[in-house]
N, CA and C atoms as a LAMMPS dump frame, in Angstrom:
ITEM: TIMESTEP
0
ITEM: NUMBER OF ATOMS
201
ITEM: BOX BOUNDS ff ff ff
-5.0000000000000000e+02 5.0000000000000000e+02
-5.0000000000000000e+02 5.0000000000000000e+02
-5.0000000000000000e+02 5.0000000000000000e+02
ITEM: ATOMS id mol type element x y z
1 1 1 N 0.817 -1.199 0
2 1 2 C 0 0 0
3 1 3 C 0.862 1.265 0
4 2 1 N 2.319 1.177 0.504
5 2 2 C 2.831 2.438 0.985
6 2 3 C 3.313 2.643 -1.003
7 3 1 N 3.783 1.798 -1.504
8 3 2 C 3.872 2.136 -2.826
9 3 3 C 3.179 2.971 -3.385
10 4 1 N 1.82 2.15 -3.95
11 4 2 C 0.525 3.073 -4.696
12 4 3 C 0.388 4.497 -3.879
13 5 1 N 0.502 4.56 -2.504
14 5 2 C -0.014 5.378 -2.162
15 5 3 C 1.356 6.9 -2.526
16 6 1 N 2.634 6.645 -2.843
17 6 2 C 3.678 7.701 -3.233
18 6 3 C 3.154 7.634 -4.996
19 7 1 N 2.849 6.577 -5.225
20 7 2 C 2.887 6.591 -7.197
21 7 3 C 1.686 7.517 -7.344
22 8 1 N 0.408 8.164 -6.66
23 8 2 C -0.751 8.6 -7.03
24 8 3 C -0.954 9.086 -5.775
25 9 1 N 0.041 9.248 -4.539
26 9 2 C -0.149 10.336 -3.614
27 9 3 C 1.118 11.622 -4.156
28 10 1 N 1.873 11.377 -5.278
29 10 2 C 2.57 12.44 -5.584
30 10 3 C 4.08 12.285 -6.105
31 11 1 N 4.335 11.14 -6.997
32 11 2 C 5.499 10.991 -7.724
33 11 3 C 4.856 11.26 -8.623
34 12 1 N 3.822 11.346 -9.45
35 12 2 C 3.482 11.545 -10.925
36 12 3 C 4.256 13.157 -10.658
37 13 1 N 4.287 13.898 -9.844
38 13 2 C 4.396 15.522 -9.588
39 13 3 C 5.685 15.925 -10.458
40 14 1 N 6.548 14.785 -9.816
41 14 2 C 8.088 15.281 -9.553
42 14 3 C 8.442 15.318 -11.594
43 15 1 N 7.947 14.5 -11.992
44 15 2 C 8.486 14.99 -14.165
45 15 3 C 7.768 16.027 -14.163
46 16 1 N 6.604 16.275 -13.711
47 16 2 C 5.875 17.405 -14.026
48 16 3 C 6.988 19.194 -13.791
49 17 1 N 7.615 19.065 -12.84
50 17 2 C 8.305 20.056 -12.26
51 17 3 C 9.687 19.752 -12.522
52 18 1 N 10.284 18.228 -13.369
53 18 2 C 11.691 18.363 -13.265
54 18 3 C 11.895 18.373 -14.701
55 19 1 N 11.006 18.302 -15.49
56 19 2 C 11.269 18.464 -16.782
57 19 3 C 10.95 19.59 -16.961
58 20 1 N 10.296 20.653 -17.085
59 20 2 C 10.341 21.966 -17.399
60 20 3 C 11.532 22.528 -17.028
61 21 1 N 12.57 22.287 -16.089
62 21 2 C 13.336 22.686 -15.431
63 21 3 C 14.536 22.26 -15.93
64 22 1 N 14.784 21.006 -16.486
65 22 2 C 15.536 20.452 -17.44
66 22 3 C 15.874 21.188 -18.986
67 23 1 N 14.824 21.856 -19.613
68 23 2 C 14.406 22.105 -20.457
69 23 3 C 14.875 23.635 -20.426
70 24 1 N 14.452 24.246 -19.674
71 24 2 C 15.371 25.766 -19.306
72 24 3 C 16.806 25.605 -18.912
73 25 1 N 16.864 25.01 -18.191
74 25 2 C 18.261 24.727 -18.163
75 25 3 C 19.648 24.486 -19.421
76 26 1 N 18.837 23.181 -20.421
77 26 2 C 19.193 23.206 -21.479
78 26 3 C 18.96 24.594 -22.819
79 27 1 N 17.987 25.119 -22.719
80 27 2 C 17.42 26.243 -23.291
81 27 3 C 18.427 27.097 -23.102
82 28 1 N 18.781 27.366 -21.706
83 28 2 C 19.9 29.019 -21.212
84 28 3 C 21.389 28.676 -21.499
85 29 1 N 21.693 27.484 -21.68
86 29 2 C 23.167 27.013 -22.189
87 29 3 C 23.091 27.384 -23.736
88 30 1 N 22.1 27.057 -24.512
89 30 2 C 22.157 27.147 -25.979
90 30 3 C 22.178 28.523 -26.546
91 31 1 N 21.333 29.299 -25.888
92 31 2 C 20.705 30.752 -26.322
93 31 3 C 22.335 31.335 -25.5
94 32 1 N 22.886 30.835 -24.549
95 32 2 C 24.041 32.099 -24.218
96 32 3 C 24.745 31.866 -25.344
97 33 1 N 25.116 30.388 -25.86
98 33 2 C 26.2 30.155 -26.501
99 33 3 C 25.9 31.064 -28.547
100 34 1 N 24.679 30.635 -28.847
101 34 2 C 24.274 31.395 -29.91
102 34 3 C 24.161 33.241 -30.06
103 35 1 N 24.367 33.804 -28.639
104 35 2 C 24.495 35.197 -28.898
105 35 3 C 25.866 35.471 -28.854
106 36 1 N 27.042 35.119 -28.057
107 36 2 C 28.175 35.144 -28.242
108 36 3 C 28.537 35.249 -29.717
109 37 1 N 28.381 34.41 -30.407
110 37 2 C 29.211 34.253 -31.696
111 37 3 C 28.144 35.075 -32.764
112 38 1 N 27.267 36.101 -32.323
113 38 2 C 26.788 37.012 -33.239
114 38 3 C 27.482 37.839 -33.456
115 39 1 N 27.133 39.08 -34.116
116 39 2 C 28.038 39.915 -34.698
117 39 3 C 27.316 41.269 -34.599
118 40 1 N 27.152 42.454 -33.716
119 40 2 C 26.404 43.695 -34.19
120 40 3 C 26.349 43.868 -35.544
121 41 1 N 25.456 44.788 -35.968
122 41 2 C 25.205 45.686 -37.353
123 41 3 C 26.612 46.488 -37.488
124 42 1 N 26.845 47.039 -36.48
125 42 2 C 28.162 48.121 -36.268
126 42 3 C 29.422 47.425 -36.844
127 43 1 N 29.96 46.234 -36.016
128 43 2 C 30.841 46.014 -35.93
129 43 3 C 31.082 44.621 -37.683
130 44 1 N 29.883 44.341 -38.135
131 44 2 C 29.649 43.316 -39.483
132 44 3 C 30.031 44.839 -40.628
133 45 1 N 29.574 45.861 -40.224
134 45 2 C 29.801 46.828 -41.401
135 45 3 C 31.673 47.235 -41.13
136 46 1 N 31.865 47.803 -40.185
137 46 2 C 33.432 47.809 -39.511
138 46 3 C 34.031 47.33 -40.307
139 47 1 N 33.429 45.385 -39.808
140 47 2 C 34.684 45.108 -40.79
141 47 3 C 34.296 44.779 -42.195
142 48 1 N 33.493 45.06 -43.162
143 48 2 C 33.642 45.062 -44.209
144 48 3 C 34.642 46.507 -44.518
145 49 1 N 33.949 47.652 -44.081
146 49 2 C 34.871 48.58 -44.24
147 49 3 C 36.376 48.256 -44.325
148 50 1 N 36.762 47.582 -43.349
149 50 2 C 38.202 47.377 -42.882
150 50 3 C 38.686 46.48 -44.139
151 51 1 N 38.522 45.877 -44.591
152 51 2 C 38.304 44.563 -45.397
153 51 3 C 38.217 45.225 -46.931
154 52 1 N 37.885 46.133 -47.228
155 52 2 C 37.803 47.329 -48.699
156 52 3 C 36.597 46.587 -49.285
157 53 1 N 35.623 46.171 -48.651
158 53 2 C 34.605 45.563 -49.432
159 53 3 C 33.785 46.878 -49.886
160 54 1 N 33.435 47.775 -48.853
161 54 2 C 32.763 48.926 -49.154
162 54 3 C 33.497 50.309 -49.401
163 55 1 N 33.097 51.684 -49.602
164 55 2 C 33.921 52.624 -49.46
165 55 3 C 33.492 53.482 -48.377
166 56 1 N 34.305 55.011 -48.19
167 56 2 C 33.756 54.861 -47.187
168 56 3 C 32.592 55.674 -47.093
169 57 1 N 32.517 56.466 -48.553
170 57 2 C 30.973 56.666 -48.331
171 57 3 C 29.866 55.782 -48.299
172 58 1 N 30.145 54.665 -48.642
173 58 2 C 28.958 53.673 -48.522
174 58 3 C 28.907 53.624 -46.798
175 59 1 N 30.523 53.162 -45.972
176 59 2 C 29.965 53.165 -44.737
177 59 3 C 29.051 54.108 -44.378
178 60 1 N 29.703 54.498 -44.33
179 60 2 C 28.775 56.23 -43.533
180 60 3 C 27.324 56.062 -44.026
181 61 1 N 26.877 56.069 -45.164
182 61 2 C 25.471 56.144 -45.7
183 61 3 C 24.973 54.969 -44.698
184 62 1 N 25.778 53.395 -44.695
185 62 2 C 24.947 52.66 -44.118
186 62 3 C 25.379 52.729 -42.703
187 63 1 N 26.218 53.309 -41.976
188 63 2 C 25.987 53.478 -40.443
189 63 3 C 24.715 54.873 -40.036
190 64 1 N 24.917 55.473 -41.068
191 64 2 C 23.715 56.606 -41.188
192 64 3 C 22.466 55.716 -40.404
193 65 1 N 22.04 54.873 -41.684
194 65 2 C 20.81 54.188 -42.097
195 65 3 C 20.581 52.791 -40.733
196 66 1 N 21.788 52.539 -40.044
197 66 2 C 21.199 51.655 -39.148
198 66 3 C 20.809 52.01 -37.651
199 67 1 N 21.686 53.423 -37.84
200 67 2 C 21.88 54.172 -36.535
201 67 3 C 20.432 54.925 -35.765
């Protein structure tokens, strides 16, 4: 009896509350690691500038335009 009575007096609870929790957990490792290796608007135009892809009136027009 002491069994049934933890399986349907309140272990069904414990996935209910340890998987959501699992799930953020895994969620806040992924999302830190995917903003790290982004790149601002600022600093993606930078370095094209730097790089002679653009000139530098194009920078300017497009730091104008994102600013």
């Amino acid at each position: 009896m002491g069994a049934e009575y933890n399986w349907f007096g309140g272990m069904w609870f414990m996935p209910l509350i340890g998987m959501p929790i699992f799930l953020l957990i895994l969620f806040s490792i992924f999302n830190k690691n995917s903003n790290q290796n982004r790149e601002s608007a600022i600093e993606i135009l930078k370095r094209r500038y730097s790089n002679g892809e653009i000139s530098k009136n194009e920078f300017d027009q497009m730091k104008k335009d994102i600013s």
